[in-house]
KOLDO-29376 format. One record per residue (C-alpha): residue number from 0; z, y, x; residue in one letter. Coordinates in steps of 0.02 Angstrom, whole numbers, plus 50000, padded with zeros to 5 digits. Layout:
<recs>
{NUM; {Z; Y; X}; "A"}
...
</recs>
This chain:
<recs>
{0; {50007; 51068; 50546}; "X"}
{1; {50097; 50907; 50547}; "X"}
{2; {50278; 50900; 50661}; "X"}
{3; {50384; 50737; 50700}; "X"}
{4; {50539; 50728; 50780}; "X"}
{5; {50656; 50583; 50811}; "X"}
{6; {50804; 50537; 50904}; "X"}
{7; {50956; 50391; 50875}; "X"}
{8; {51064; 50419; 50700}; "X"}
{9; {51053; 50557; 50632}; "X"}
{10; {50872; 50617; 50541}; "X"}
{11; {50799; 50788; 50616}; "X"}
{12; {50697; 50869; 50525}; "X"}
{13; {50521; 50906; 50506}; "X"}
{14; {50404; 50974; 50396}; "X"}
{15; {50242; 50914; 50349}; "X"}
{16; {50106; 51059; 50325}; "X"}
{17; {50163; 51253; 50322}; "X"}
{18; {50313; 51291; 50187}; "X"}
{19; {50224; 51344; 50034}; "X"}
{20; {50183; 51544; 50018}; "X"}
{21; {50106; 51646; 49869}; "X"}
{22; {49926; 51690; 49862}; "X"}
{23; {49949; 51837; 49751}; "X"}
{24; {49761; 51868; 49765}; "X"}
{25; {49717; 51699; 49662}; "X"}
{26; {49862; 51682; 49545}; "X"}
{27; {49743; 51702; 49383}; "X"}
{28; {49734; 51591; 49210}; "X"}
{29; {49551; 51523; 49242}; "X"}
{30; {49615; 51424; 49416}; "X"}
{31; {49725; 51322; 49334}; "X"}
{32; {49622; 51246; 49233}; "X"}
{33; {50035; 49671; 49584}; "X"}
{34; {49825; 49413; 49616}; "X"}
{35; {49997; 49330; 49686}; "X"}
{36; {50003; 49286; 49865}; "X"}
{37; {50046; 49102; 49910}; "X"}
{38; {50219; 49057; 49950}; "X"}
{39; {50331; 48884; 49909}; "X"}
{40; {50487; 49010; 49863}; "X"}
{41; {50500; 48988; 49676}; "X"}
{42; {50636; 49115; 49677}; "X"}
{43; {50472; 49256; 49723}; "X"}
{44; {50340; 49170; 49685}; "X"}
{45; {50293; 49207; 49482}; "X"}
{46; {50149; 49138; 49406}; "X"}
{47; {50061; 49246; 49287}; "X"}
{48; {50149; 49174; 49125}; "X"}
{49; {50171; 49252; 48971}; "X"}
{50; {50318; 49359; 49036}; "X"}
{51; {50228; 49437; 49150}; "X"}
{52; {50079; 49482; 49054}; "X"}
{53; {50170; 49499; 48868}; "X"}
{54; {50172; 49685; 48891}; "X"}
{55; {50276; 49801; 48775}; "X"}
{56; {50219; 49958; 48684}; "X"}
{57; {50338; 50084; 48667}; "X"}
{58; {50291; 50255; 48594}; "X"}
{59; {50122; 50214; 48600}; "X"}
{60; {50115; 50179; 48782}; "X"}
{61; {50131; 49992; 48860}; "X"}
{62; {50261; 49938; 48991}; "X"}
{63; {50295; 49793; 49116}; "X"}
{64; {50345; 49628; 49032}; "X"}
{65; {50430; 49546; 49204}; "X"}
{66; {50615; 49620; 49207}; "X"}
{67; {50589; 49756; 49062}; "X"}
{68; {50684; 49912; 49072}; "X"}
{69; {50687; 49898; 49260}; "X"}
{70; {50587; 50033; 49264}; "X"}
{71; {50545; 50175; 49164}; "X"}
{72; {50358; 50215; 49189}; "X"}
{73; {50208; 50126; 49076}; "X"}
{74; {50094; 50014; 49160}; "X"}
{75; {49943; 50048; 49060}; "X"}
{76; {49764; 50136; 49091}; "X"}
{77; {49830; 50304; 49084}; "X"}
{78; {49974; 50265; 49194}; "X"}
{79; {49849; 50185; 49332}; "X"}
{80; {49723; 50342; 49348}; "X"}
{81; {49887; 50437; 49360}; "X"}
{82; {49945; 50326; 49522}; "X"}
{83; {49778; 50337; 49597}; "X"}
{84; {49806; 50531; 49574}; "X"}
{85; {49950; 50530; 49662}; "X"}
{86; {49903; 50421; 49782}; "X"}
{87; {49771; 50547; 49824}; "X"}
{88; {49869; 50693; 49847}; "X"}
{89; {49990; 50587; 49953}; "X"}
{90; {49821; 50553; 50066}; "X"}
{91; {49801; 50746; 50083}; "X"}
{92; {49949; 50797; 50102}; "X"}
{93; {49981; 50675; 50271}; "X"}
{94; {49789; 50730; 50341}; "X"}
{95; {49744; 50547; 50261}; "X"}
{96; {49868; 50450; 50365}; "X"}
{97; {49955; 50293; 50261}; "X"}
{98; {50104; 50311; 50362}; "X"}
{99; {50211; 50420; 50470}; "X"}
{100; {50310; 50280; 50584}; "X"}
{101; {50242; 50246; 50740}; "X"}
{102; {50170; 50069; 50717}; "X"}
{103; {50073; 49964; 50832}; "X"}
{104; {49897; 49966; 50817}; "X"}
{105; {49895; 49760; 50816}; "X"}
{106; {50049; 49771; 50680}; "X"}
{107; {50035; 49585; 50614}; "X"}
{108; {50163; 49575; 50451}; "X"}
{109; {50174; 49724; 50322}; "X"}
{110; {50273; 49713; 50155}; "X"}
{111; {50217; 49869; 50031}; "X"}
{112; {50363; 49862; 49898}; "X"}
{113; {50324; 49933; 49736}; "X"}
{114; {50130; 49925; 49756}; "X"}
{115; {50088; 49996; 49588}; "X"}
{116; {49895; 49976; 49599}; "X"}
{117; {49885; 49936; 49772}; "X"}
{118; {49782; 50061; 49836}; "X"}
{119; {49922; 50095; 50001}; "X"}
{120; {49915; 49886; 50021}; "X"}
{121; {49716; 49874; 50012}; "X"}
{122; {49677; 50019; 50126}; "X"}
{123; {49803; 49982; 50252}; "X"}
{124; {49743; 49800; 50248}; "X"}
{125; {49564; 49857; 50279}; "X"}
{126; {49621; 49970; 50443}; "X"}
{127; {49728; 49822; 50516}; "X"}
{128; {49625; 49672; 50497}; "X"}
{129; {49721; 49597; 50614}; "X"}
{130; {49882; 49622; 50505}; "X"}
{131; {49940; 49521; 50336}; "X"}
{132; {49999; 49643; 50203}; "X"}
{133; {50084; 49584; 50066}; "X"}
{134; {50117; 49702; 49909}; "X"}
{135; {50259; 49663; 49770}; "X"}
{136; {50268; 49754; 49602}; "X"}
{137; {50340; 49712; 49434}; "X"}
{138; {50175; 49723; 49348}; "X"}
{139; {50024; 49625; 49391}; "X"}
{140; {49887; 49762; 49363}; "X"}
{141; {49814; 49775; 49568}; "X"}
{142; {49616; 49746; 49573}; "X"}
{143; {49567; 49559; 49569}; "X"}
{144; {49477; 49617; 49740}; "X"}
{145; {49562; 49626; 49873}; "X"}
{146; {49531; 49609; 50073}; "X"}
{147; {49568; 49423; 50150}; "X"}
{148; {49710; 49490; 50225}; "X"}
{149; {49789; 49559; 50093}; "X"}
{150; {49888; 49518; 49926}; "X"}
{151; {50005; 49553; 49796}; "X"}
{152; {50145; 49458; 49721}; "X"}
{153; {50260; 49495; 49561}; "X"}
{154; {50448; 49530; 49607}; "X"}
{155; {50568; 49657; 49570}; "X"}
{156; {50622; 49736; 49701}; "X"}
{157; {50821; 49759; 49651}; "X"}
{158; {50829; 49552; 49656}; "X"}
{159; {50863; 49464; 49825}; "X"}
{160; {50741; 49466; 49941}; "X"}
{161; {50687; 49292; 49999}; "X"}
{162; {50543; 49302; 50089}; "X"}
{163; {50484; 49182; 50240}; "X"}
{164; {50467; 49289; 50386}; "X"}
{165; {50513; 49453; 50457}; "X"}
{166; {50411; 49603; 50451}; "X"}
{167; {50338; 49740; 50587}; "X"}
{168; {50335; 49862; 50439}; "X"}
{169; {50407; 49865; 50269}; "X"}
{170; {50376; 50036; 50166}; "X"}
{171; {50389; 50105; 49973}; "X"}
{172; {50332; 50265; 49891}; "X"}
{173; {50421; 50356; 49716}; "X"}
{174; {50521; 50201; 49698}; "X"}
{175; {50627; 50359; 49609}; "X"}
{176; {50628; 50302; 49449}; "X"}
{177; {50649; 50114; 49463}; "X"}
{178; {50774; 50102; 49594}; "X"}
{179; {50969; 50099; 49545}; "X"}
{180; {51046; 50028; 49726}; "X"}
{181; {50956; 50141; 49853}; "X"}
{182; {51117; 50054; 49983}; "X"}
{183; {51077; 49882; 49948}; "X"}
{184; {50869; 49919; 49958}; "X"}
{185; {50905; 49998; 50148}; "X"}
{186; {51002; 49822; 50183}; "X"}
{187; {50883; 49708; 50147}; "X"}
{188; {50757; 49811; 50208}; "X"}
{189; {50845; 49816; 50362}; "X"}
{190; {50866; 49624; 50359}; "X"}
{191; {50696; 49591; 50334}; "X"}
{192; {50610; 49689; 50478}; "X"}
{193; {50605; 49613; 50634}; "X"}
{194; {50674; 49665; 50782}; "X"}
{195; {50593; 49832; 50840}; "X"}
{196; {50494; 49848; 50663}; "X"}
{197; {50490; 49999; 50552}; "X"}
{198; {50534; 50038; 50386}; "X"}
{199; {50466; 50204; 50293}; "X"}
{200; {50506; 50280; 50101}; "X"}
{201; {50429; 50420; 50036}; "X"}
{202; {50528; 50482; 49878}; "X"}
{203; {50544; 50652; 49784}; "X"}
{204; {50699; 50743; 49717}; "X"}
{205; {50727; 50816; 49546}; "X"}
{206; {50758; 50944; 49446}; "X"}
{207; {50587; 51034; 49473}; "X"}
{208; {50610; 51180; 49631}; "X"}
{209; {50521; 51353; 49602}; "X"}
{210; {50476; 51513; 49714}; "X"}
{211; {50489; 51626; 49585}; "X"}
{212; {50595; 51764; 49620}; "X"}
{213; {50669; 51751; 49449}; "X"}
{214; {50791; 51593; 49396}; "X"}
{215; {50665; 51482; 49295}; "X"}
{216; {50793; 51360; 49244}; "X"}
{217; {50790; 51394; 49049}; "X"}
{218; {50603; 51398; 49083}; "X"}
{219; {50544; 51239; 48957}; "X"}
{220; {50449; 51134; 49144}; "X"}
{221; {50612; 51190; 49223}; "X"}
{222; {50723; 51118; 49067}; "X"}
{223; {50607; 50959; 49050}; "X"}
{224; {50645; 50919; 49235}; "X"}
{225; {50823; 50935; 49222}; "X"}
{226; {50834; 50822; 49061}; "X"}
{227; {50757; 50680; 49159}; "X"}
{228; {50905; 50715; 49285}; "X"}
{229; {51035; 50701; 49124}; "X"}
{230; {50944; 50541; 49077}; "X"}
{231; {50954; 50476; 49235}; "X"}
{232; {51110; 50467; 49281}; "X"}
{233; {51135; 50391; 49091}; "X"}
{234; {51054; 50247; 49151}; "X"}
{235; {51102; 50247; 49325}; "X"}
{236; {50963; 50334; 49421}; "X"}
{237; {51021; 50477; 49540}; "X"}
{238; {50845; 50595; 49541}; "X"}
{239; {50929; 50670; 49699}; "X"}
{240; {50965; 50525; 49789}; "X"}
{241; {50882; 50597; 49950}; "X"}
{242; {51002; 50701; 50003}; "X"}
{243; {51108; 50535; 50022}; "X"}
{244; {50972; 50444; 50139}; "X"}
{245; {51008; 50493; 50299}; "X"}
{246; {51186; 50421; 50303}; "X"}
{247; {51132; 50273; 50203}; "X"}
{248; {50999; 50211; 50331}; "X"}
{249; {51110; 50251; 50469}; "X"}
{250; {51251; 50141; 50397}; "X"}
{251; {51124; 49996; 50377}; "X"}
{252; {51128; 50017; 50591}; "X"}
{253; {50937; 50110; 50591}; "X"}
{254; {50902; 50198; 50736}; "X"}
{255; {50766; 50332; 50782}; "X"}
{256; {50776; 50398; 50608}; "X"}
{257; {50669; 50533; 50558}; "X"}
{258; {50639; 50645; 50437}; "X"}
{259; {50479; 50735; 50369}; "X"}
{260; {50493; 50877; 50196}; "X"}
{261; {50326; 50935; 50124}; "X"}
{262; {50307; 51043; 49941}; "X"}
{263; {50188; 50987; 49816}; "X"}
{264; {50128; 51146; 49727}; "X"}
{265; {50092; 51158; 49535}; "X"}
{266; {49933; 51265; 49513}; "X"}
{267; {49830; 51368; 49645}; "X"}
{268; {49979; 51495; 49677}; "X"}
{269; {50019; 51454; 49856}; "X"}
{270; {49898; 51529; 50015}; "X"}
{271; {49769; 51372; 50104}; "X"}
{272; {49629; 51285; 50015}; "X"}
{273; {49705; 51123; 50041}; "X"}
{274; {49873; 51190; 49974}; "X"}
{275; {49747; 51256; 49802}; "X"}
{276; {49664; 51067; 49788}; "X"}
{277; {49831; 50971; 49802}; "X"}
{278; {49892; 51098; 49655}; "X"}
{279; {49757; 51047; 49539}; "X"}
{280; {49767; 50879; 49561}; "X"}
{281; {49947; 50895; 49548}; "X"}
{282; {49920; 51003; 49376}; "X"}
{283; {49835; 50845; 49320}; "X"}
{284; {49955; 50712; 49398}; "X"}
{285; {50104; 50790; 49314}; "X"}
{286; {50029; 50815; 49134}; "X"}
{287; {49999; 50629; 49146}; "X"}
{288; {50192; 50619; 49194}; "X"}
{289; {50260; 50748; 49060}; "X"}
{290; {50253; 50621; 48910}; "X"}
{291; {50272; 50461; 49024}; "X"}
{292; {50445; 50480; 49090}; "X"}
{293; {50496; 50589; 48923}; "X"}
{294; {50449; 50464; 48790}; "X"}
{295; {50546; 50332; 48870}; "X"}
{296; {50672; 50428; 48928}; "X"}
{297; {50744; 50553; 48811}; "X"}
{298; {50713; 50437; 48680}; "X"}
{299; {50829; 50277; 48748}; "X"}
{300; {50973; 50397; 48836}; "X"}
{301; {50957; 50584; 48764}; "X"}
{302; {50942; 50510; 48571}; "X"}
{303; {50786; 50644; 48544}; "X"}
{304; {50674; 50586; 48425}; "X"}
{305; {50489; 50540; 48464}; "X"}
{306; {50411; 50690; 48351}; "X"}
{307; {50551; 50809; 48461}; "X"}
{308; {50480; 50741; 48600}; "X"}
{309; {50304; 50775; 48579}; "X"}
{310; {50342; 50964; 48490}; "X"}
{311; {50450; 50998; 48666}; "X"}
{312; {50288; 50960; 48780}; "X"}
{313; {50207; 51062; 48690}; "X"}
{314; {50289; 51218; 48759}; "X"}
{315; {50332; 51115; 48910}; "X"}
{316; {50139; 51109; 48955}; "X"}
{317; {50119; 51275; 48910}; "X"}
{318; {50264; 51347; 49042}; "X"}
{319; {50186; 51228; 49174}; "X"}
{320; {49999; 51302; 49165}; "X"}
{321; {50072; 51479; 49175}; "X"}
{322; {50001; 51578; 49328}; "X"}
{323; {50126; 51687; 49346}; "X"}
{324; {50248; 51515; 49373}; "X"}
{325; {50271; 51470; 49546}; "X"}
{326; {50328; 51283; 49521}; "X"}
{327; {50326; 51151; 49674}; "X"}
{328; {50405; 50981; 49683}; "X"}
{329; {50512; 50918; 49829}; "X"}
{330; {50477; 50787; 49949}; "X"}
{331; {50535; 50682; 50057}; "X"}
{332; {50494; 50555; 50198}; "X"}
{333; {50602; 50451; 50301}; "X"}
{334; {50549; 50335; 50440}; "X"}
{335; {50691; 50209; 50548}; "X"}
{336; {50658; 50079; 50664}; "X"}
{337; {50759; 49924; 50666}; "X"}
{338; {50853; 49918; 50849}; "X"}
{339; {50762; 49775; 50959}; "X"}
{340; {50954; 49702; 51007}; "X"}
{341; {50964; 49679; 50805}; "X"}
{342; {50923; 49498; 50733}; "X"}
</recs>
């Protein structure tokens, strides 16, 4: 069951679905088995040149070209099944709602930043045809198709915003590993809402959580999720930056701030059939993740070699499929509406 709560500053709390609990009756090895949109602002408005589309292959997996190193994920085939993934469980997990603010059913001006594939930008654009959505991303690789009133646009997100208008609703989703000023993103979202509009983020937190009653933390999943925390902050990324959001977005002068937690479980270990599908897919999502964030990662910051890598996943994978494991990720949703005094 879904709960909201909201009041001025400070975020309460709510969780989204029932806290995760054991089925110790099913815990067994066989269940585990950005097209541009038109504007005259050079400054955001990137045609698809060779920099853009000049990808780079690292490791054997290919990355944005606009603003390398920005971020640390790949941008090819493998990495696009694996955002659809998670854009799936992200569907379930909120009863198939795109968003948790409390917009307007006319809403008119929506900015998506960090689109990836644009799924969020194209479905949200198909229930508000009424609304413009406009999706950003630092690699060009949304669907030439797209809904009239909706379209994507290649900009990185930690550059100055310089759009022409205000929005009613400006949102992002596992910005996590791309994102260095989470302070200066809340400020210009802030500035670019208007008056009365909503902002939303939906980010998780690392190292890896687990309801084991024994400390998995020397556990090889447990170690692999605390290396991408040590190679994070190498380069600048704090993987627990949520705990920090509610007095960030209250600084930027949000009000009506709330807060929504849910668990994404790893396997079929946890009691509720939709709690079992959202671990499978989430089995599948995070294998795709394993050698994507590692390759890049402990390669540039933690000086492992690529072969050390690969021979570390191995037993990494193996830990993660365990039954007997009871691993879940962290998450985190924050909603704040701009005050209607505010310009």
């Amino acid at each position: 069951m879904e709960q909201s709560q909201q009041q001025e500053g400070h975020a309460p709390h709510a969780v989204v679905g029932e806290a995760l609990e054991v089925d110790l009756d099913s815990v067994t090895g066989s269940d585990v088995d950005s097209a541009l949109g038109d504007t005259d602002k050079a400054s955001i408005s990137t045609s698809l040149t060779s920099k853009i589309t000049n990808f780079r292959v690292e490791n054997g997996r290919r990355y944005h070209a606009f603003d390398e190193d920005v971020y640390a994920l790949p941008n090819d085939d493998q990495e696009i099944g694996r955002l659809d993934i998670q854009h799936h469980v992200w569907r379930l997990c909120l009863n198939g709602k795109l968003h948790l603010a409390p917009l307007s059913e006319h809403v008119q001006d929506v900015l998506d930043i960090g689109t990836g594939t644009g799924q969020w930008a194209i479905e949200f654009a198909d229930q508000h045809p009424s609304a413009t959505v406009l999706g950003t991303d630092l690699s060009p690789i949304q669907p030439a198709w797209t809904p009239p009133n909706c379209s994507f646009l290649i900009d990185n997100a930690e550059d100055e915003w310089i759009f022409d208008k205000q929005y009613d609703f400006i949102r992002s989703r596992m910005l996590l590993f791309g994102l260095h000023d989470w302070e200066k993103y809340f400020q210009q979202t802030f500035k670019n809402l208007k008056p009365g509009g909503w902002m939303e983020v939906h980010e998780p937190e690392f190292p890896l959580n687990w309801a084991n009653t024994t400390d998995e933390k020397d556990a090889p999943f447990a170690k692999w999720s605390r290396l991408i925390s040590e190679a994070g902050e190498k380069c600048g990324i704090d993987t627990m930056i949520t705990k920090k959001f509610p007095t960030m977005i209250e600084k930027q002068g949000f009000v009506n701030i709330r807060h929504n937690s849910l668990q994404w479980p790893m396997g079929t270990w946890p009691k509720g059939q939709k709690e079992k599908v959202i671990g499978r897919w989430m089995i599948i999502n995070t294998n795709e993740f394993l050698d994507a964030i590692a390759l890049s990662w402990y390669t540039k910051y933690l000086g492992w070699k690529k072969e050390d890598v690969e021979a570390f996943l191995v037993d990494v994978r193996k830990d993660m499929y365990d039954p007997a494991k009871y691993y879940y990720w962290q998450l985190h949703i924050y909603s704040a509406q701009k005050p209607q005094t505010a310009t």
